[in-house]
Steps between C-alpha positions, in 0.01 A plus 500: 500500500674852414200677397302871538251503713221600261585166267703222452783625344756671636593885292885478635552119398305562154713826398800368592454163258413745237827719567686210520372331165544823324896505571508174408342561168763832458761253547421380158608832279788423778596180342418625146741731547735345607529240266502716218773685679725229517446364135508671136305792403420316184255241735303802701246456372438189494610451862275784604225339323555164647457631862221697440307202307614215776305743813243515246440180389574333850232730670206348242673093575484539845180639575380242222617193678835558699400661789257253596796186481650727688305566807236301455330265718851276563483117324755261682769763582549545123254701319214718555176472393411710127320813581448636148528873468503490910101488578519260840837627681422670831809711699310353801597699828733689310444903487475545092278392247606189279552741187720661705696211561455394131679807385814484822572097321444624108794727551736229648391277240586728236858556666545126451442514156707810401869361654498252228508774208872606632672197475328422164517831357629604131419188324186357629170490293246720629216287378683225704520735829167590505376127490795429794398785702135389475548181588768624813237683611179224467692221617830459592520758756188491659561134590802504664334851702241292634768260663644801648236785598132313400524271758643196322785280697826679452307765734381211708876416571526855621740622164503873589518687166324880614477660205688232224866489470358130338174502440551810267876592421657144500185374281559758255918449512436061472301626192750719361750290558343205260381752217821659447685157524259381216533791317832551520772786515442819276707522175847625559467443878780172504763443315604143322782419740192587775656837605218758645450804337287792694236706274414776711222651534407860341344684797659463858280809584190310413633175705544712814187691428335146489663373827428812706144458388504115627650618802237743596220237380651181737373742801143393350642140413604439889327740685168402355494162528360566886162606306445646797576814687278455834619473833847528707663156376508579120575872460823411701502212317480697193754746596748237526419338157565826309859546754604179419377502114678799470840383662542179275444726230796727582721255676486285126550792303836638720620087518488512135653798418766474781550111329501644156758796533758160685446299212427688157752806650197749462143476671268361248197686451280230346603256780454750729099572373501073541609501795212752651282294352645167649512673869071563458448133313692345816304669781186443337432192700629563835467886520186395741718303775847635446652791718616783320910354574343185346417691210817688421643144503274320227550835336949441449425157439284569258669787363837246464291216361366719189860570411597113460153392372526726223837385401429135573174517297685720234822326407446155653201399418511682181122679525436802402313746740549848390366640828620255754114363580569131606782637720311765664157327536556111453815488735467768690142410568574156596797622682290737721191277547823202680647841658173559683571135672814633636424873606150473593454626923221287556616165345830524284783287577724808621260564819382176561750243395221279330598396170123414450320825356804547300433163341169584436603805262745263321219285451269774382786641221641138379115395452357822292818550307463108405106578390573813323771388319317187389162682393707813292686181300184381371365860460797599284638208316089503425533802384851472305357211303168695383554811479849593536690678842750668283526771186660481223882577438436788337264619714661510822742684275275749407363557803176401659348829513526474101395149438253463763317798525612740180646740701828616305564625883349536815651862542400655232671853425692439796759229382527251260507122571874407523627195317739337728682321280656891347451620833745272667718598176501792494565541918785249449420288792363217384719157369474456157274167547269742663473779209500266222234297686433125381343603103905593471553184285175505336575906379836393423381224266213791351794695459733295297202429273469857473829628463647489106845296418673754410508863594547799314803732634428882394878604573617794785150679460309516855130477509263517809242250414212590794205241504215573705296191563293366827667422830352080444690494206799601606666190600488312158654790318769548727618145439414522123789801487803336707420206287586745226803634660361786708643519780386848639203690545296766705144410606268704697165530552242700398118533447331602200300396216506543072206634256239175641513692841562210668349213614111493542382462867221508659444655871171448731331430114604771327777558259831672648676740220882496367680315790861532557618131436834346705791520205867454496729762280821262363803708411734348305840630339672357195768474317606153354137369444281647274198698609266304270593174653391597864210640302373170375657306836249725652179492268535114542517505875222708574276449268160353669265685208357696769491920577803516728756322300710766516724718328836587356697800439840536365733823508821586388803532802786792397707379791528266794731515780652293760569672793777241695691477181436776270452392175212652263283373268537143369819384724229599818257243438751236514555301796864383519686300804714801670787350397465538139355876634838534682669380173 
């Protein structure tokens, strides 16, 4: 027993659990970060809200009930015995308390629970995460732990997972994997003939913010799962773990980007972040029995894995991740828990030649991914028929910050909530399947019914007609004028708000005053069509009743000119082939 003299538990073993659970709980702002990083600013807050609820609510679940199935008293290899809000467990010979060791597995439980919120993020209900994250956290995970580190019979075997490349990362990936296949891809994210497109993400800064964090936090992830930090054997031993923790890490990331700048002709940033991350999921299991060469190894593997994964998962099997979590956790943790078979010095089949150990991990991954992918079916198809996984069409369009949580953005002064269907627009970069997103035919059809028979022509006069309306609505007008003919326009963004001050909103209980709302200025120049008629176009289109309809404002043009040809006025708002220019 590692322990002080003066009493049974030992003050280097205790502090160093309690260092090592308190990275592991700053990885979480890590992954927060992260994932709102890599997807749209319109869904921070809701994605920062979701990983600060799941640590919360998974903290309360398993103290209530999942520790104790967890490392319980163990009942036939499988389970272990209920220990509600953990009154009986005992840490035995160990050197620290059992709240000590309560708190170390709350934080890895949590981590579970938070990978699934990447691969499922922008659409997903957060009523329906909450009640998936709970029940992660009670039950799914804590069951499939006891196989592996509360005695139950995958540890029997001897499956070597150290700190939980599968007990915690491929877990979490299995389960992200079946949500987002049930939930399906994000709107705009495939087109009809099955072609990908890519909706970046808003912050790359935040992403890399994120990963550096996780980086710095899988020190406590490996390094303190010794929960100990007494005697010769495991300070070396702990000295290695953080070598060879940090080695995977780097070896991924430079494998990716090296991989990245081949294939895509530049290196890849967000691939790059994944494929840090991949390098530190991979190790996770081994980083205990592999040398540091051993390491670097898992760490390119890895690091070329992530790249493939991502596409495979991406454009094969047509499910949308937006941060690459069932590559970087489900496959890469699988893939490092097998790797650990191969490069292990003690047993792996590269030094010994026996097959056997590395059969054994095999085992382990084929039979927890089977498990976990069974019990999150039933948890979420459960949930899908109850309560509902997904938001509404117009919600996800809105943004989940709005919908969700009332927030008109998570930035407030700072920026305004983009909407990525103008966005992609307006950069010119997106197909048009991916700007008109799938409403197109439905707007279309509102704007036929909106547009009159016959327009009004109000001869070679030019107007500016300038309607200022909000950024949501933006979409259905635009279609409602080229059904009408217009063909050209100037939009740009801007914040502001009429005479009602904007709307109402409450922050932390109290009433916030005149907000600057997300709008979008339309400039449009006329010749042939009258003024009035993209007047009433407009009233039609955006009309909901509500403040925030909008505006119009029409002006008088003396001139126009265009510059490649030269002609003035009238003749410059024509568009003719350059023959008949020529002509």
């Amino acid at each position: 027993m590692a322990a002080d003299a003066e009493g049974k538990y030992s003050s280097a073993d205790t502090t160093w659990t309690l260092l090592g659970a308190m990275l592991v709980f700053f990885m979480q702002p890590g992954f927060a970060m992260v994932e709102t990083g890599l997807t749209r600013a319109k869904n921070a807050g809701n994605i920062v809200m979701k990983n600060f609820m799941d640590f919360a609510l998974g903290t309360i679940v398993f103290w209530v009930l999942g520790f104790g199935l967890m490392f319980g008293e163990d009942i036939g290899g499988i389970i272990g015995t209920p220990d509600f809000f953990v009154t009986h467990y005992d840490t035995g010979d160990a050197g620290y308390p059992p709240l000590v060791y309560l708190f170390f597995q709350t934080v890895f439980c949590a981590t579970a629970a938070t990978i699934v919120s990447g691969a499922m993020a922008e659409r997903t209900k957060f009523s329906s995460y909450c009640i998936y994250s709970v029940l992660i956290s009670l039950l799914i995970y804590p069951i499939s732990g006891h196989w592996i580190w509360g005695g139950g019979w995958l540890s029997e075997l001897g499956f070597h997972d150290f700190a939980g490349s599968t007990c915690v990362h491929m877990v979490g990936g299995v389960c992200a994997l079946v949500g987002a296949s049930l939930l399906g891809p994000r709107i705009g994210k495939y087109n009809k003939d099955g072609s990908v497109n890519a909706i970046p993400g808003h912050s790359i800064t935040l992403a890399c913010l994120g990963m550096f964090i996780l980086w710095m936090g899988w020190f406590g992830f490996n390094g303190g799962s010794t929960v100990s930090m007494t005697g010769d054997d495991t300070i070396l031993s702990v000295g290695s773990i953080m070598v060879t923790t940090n080695m995977a890490a780097a070896a991924g990331a430079v494998t990716t980007m090296l991989l990245t700048w081949v294939k895509y002709g530049k290196p890849d940033v967000s691939m790059t972040l994944n494929g840090g991350l991949a390098g530190l999921v991979a190790i996770t299991a081994g980083t205990d029995v592999v040398s540091v060469a051993g390491s670097f190894w898992i760490g390119v593997i890895a690091g070329i894995a992530i790249v493939y994964a991502v596409e495979f998962v991406d454009q094969k099997l047509k499910i949308d991740d937006p941060v690459g979590a069932i590559s970087a956790h489900g496959v890469c943790g699988a893939l490092g828990t097998i790797l650990t078979g191969v490069f292990s010095v003690k047993d792996g089949l590269l030094y010994t030649g026996n097959p056997h150990f590395l059969m054994i991990q095999i085992l382990g991954v084929a039979v927890v991914a089977l498990y976990v992918f069974v019990a999150i079916n039933i948890v979420f198809r459960i949930i899908k028929a109850t309560n509902g996984l997904r938001v509404t069409r117009e919600e996800e369009i809105n943004g989940l910050d709005f919908e969700e949580h009332g927030l008109v953005s998570a930035y407030a002064d700072f920026m305004m909530a983009p909407d990525t269907t103008a966005e992609a627009l307006e950069a010119g970069k997106a197909p048009k399947e991916a700007v008109e997103v799938p409403l197109a035919e439905e707007k279309k059809a509102e704007a036929e019914k909106i547009v009159p028979k016959e327009l009004p022509t109000d001869g070679h006069r030019l107007y500016c007609v300038t309607i200022i309306t909000s950024d949501k609505r933006f979409e259905i007008l635009k279609a409602a004028m080229e059904a009408i003919g217009i063909t050209g326009m100037t939009v740009t963004k801007a914040l502001g708000y009429g005479l009602e001050k904007g709307q109402t909103q409450m922050y932390r209980g109290a009433a916030v005053s005149a907000k600057l709302l997300p709008k979008v200025r339309i400039d449009i120049v006329v010749s042939k069509i009258s003024p009035r008629t993209i007047i009433e176009v407009a009233k039609k289109a955006l009309y909901t009743g509500k403040y925030g309809d909008g505006k119009v404002f029409v002006s008088t043009i003396d001139n126009a000119v265009k510059i490649r040809t030269g002609e003035e006025g009238y003749d410059a708002l024509q568009d003719y082939p350059i023959e008949e220019e020529k002509k």
